[in-house]
N, C-alpha and C positions, 0 to 999 in steps of 0.2 A: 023789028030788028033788035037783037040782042045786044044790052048794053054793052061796052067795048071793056068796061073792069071786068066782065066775069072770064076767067080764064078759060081756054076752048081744051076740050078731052086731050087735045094732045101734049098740049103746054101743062097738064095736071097731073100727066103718067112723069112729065120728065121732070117736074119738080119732086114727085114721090121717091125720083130713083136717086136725084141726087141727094135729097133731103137723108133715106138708106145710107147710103154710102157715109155719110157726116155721122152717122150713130158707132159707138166705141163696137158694138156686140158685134154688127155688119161687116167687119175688115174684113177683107181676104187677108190679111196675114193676120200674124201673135207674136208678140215682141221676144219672147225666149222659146223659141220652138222645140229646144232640146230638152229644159225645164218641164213643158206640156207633155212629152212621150212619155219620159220618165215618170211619170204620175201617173198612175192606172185609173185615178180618180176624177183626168181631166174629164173637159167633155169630148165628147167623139168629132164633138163638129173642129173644135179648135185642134185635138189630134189628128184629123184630117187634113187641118190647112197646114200643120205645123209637117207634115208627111210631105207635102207639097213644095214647101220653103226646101227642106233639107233635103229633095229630091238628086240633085248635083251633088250631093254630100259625100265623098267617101272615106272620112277620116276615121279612126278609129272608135273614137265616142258612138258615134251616127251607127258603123257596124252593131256595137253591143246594145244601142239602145232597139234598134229590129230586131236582135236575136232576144231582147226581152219579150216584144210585143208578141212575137210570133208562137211561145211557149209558155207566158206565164199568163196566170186570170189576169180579170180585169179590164179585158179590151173587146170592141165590139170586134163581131165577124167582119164590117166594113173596114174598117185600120186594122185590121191583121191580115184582111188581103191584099191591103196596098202593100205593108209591112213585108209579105213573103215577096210577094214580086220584086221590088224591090232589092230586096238580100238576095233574091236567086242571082239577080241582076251583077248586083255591086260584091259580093262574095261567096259565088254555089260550095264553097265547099263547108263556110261557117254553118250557114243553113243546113246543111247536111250535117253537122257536127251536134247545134244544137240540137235538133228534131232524134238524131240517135240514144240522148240520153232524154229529152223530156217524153217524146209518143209515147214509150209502153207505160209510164204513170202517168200520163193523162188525165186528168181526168174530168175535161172541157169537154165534154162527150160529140155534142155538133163538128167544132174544131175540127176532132179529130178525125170526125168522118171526113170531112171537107178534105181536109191536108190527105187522108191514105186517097182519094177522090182526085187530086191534082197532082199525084203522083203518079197517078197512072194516065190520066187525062195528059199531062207532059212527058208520056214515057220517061220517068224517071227511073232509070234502073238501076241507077247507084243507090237507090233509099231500100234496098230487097232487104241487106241484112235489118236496117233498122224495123222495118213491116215485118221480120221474122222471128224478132224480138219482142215488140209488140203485141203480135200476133197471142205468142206463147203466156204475156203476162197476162193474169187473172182482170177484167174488165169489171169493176164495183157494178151491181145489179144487172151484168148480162146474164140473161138463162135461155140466150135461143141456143141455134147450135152453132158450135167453133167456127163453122164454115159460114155462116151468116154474117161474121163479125168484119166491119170495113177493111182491117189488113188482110185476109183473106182473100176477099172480093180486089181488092188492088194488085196481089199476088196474081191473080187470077188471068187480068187485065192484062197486066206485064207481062207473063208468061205463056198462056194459056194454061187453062184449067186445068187440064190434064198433066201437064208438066210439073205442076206447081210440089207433087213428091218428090219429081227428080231435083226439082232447081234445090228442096232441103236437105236431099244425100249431100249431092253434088256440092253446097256450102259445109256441111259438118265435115268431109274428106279434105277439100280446099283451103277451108280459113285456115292463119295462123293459129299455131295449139297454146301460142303465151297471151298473145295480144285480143284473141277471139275465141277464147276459152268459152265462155259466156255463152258465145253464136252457137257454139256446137253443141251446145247441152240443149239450147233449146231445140235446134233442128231433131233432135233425136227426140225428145219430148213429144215436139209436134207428129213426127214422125209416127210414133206408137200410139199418141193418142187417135191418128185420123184413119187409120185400119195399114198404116204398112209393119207391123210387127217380125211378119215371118220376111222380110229384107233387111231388118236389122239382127233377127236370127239368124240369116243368111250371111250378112258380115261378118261378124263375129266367128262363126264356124270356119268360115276362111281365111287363115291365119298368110296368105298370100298376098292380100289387099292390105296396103299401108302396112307391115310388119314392125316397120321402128316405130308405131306411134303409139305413144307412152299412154294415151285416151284408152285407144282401142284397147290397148294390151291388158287394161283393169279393168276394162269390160271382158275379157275372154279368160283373165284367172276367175273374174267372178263366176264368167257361167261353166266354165270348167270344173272348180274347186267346189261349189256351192251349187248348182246349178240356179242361180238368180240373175235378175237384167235388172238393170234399174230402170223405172218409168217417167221421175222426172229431174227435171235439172236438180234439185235437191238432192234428191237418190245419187245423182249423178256425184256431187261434191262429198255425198257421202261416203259412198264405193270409195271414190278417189281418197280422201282419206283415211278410209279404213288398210288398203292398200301399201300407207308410207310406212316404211320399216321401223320407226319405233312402236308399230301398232302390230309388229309382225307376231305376238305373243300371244293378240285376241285373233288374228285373221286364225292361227294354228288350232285354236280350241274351239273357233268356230266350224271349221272342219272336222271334228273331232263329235261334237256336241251334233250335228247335221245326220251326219252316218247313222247313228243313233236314233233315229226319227224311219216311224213307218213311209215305206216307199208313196202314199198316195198324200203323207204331210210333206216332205221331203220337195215334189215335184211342184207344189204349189206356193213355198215361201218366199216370204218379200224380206226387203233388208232389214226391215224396223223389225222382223223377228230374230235376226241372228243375236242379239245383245240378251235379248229372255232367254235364247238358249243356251246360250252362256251360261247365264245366271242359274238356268233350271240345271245344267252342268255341275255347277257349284253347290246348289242347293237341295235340289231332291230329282237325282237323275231320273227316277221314276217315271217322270212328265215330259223326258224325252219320247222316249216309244206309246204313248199314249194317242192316242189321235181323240178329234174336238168331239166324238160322241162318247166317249170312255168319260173325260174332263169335264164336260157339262154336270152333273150329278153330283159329283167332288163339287165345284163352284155352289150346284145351286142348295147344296148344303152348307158352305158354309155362311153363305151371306143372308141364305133364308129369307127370301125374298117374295115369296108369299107372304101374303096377309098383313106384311109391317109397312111402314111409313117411307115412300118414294118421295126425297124432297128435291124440287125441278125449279127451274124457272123460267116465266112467262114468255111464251111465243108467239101471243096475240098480236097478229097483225102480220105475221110471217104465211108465209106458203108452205105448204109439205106436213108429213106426217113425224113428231116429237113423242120417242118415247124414252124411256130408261130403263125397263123391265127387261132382266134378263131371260126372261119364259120368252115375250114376244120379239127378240131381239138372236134366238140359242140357234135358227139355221144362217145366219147371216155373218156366224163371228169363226174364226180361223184357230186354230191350232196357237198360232203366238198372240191370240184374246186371249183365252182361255187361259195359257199357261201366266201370263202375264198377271190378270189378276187373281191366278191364286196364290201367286207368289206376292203378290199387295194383300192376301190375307193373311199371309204369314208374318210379311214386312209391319202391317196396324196390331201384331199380338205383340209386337217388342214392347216394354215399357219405354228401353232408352232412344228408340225412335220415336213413338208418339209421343215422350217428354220431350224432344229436336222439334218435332212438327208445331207441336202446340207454342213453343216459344221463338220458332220464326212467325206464327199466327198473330200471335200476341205482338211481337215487335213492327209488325205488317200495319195492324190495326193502327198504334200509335203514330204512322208514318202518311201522313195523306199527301206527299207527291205521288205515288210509285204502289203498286201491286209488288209482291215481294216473288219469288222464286228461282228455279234452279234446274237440279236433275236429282234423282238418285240412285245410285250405281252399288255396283255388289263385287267387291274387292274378292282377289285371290283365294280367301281362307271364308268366302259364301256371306261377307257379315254387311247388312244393308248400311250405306249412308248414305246423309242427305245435303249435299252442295249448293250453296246459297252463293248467288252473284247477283252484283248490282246490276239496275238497268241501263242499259246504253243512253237510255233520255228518261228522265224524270217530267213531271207535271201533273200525271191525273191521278190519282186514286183506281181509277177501273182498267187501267190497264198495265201489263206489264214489256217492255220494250227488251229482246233479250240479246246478249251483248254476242260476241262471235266468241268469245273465249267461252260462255257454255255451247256454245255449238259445237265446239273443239271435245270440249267434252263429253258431248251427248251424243256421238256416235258412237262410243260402249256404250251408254249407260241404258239405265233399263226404261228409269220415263222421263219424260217432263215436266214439270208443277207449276203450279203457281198458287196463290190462293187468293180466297173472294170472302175477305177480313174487312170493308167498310166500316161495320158495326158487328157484336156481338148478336145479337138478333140480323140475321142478315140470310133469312129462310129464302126469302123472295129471290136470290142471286145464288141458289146453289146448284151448281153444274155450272158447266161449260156453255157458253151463249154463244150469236153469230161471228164475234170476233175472236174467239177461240176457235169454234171450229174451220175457220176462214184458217189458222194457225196451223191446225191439225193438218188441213187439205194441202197445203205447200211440204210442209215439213214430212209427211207420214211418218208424224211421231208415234207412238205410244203415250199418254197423258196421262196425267191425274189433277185433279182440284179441289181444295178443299177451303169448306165455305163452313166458317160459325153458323151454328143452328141458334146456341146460346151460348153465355160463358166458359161453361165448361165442355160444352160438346160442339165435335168437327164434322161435317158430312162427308164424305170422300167419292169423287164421279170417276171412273176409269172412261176415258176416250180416246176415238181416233179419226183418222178421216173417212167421210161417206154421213160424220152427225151421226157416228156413232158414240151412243152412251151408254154405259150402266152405273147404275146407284149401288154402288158396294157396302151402304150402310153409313154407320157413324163412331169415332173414337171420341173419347170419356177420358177428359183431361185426369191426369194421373195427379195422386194423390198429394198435398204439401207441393202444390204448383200452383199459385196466382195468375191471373191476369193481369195486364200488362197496362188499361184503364178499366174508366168507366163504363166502357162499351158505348159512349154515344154517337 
């Protein structure tokens, strides 16, 4: 017989559980559970209980502390699914409110499968505009295809697949044109990128559909006057303000400077070329009626681009083919390449511009929050200048953040700049890298960058989107002009 002190298995499990319960770590609850959400840092488990506690909760703290969890890092998938249900619960329209400005910068990539997944899994079809939105913004290392991308597939769900063109007409015609400006540019974005083109041709030609609406109407002087369409939302803000009537002096010469242009350059221009033609207007009309196989030859004489020194930098570890050679690069480039950088060989022969270049260079280097750049544009009477604006955020050296006031101004103007001034020796960084061309692919600017080779020389890259580059060579700081340090 077993002696009567040893305690018997059952009497053993229940001192274990209450002995559990007596330990601080074991509560079911947490003494300030509003404290614990608001930390991204807690742990999951106490953000869990603390979800629990505040479950009856609907005051307004409790609301904003879900609309963090639900949106920002930090938080496991288990507390952010309590989190959404919750807020659908306690206020669907906040959760809708949040989720419309964080989804398309997302960039909690699981999350956000999940969320465009429970959007459709709970028929929700008030979140269409935000998944259209989303959808349209550029996804950091997606490279399947558009239609692979979770707001898609949710659209897809909600809609049927097949509809899911009509439901992006049918929102760009419908939305508010003050309040959902935004919506519409993407839906027409989306639109042209997924194969419907010749229906947004088709709108446009029908001056019957929506007639007051001031959208459409600068979409149909464009492809009237120009014959151009814009393809993304950028294009879109662009047109629209090239459109406003203090601009109505360039819209006039842009017409003017077009006509001018062989019938087969003519039919194929995009908006980032109207501003060269301008310029080629002003400067050497020549290079209007020239089409890109006449231009090639011009160019590849003067940057002479055989046999001299291509300076690039390093793509190791990237995918895809990097070049800068205008020989392997001459059937791929357009009418406004072409004209564009020969008018950058014209603009690097100035002295009093390469003296401007080389002393925002120089002032760049000495500056390690901020990448230094701007635009430069070609006034009335043909004469190049170069416009310097601060950036909207400072902090790094590598890159440049650019404000809305050069965007204002950079739909004349002929390019974009920036430069890649770390150090005077600064070979290894010259051209345009992934977050340039990332820059290039939204904006379809026209670009330039110019990178210290050494002290007194600059390398110059012309780009644009598609990672397109060419090496235009180097300028040779002008004479009884220092630099600005040591170069270190």
């Amino acid at each position: 017989m077993l002696p009567t002190a040893l305690p018997t298995a059952l009497s053993l499990a229940l001192l274990l559980v209450l002995s559990g319960a007596m330990l601080p770590g074991c509560s079911a609850t947490v003494d300030n559970p509003m404290a614990v959400l608001q930390k991204s840092d807690s742990l999951p488990s106490s953000q869990q209980k603390a979800l629990a506690q505040l479950e009856a909760d609907d005051s307004a703290a409790y609301i904003k502390a879900l609309r963090r969890i639900v949106s920002q890092p930090g938080y496991t998938a288990p507390v952010r699914q309590v989190a959404f249900t919750q807020l659908k619960q306690k206020d669907p329209q906040a959760l809708q409110d949040t989720l419309a400005i964080a989804l398309p910068r997302m960039d909690m990539l699981e999350w956000r499968r999940e969320l465009c997944e429970r959007f459709a899994d709970e028929k929700m079809i008030e979140m269409t505009p935000t998944l259209i939105n989303a959808w349209a913004y550029p996804m950091a290392g997606w490279i399947r295809e558009d239609k692979d991308r979770p707001e898609y597939k949710a659209l897809a769900a909600l809609h049927g697949e097949d509809r899911v063109p009509d439901v992006l007409y049918q929102a760009m015609l419908e939305s508010n044109p003050i309040t959902q400006a935004n919506l519409r540019a993407r839906c027409w974005e989306l639109l042209w990128k997924t194969g419907s083109r010749e229906r947004l041709v088709a709108l446009v030609q029908n001056e019957s559909v929506a007639p007051d609406d001031a959208f459409l109407a600068d979409l149909r002087a464009s492809a009237r006057d120009l014959g151009i369409l814009p393809r993304n939302r950028e294009e879109i803000l662009w047109l629209r303000s090239l459109r406003e009537p203090k601009r109505s002096d360039f819209w006039r010469d842009a017409i003017t400077a077009t006509k001018q242009m062989a019938p087969e350059v003519r039919t194929q221009l995009e908006l980032r070329e109207l501003p060269v033609a301008v310029a080629a207007m002003r400067i050497d009309s020549k290079l209007l009626s020239a089409t890109p196989k006449q231009l090639y030859p011009q160019l590849e004489s003067r940057i002479k681009s055989e046999g001299r020194t291509i300076h690039s930098p390093s793509f190791q570890g990237y995918s895809g083919h990097f070049t800068e050679s205008l020989y392997q690069l001459r059937d791929e480039l357009k009418w406004g390449d072409f004209a564009a950088m020969l008018l950058a060989c014209d603009m690097t022969e100035q002295p009093r511009v390469v003296k401007h270049l080389f002393d925002v260079a120089d002032r760049d280097l000495m500056d390690r929050s901020t990448e230094y750049g701007g635009v430069i544009e070609v006034d009335a009477e043909g004469r190049f200048a170069v416009r310097e604006f601060r950036p909207r955020v400072t902090g790094s050296d590598m890159r440049f953040e650019a404000p809305q006031e050069m965007f204002d101004l950079a739909y004349t103007s002929l390019y974009h700049f920036h430069n890649h001034a770390q150090a005077y020796q600064n070979v290894q960084y010259a051209g345009p890298h992934m977050g340039d061309f990332g820059y290039a692919e939204s904006t379809r600017a026209n670009c330039l960058v110019f990178t210290f080779i050494d002290k007194n020389t600059l390398n110059v890259d012309f780009y644009r989107y598609g990672r397109t580059v060419i090496d235009l060579g180097t300028l040779t700081r002008p004479t009884g002009t220092d630099g600005a340090g040591s170069g270190g």
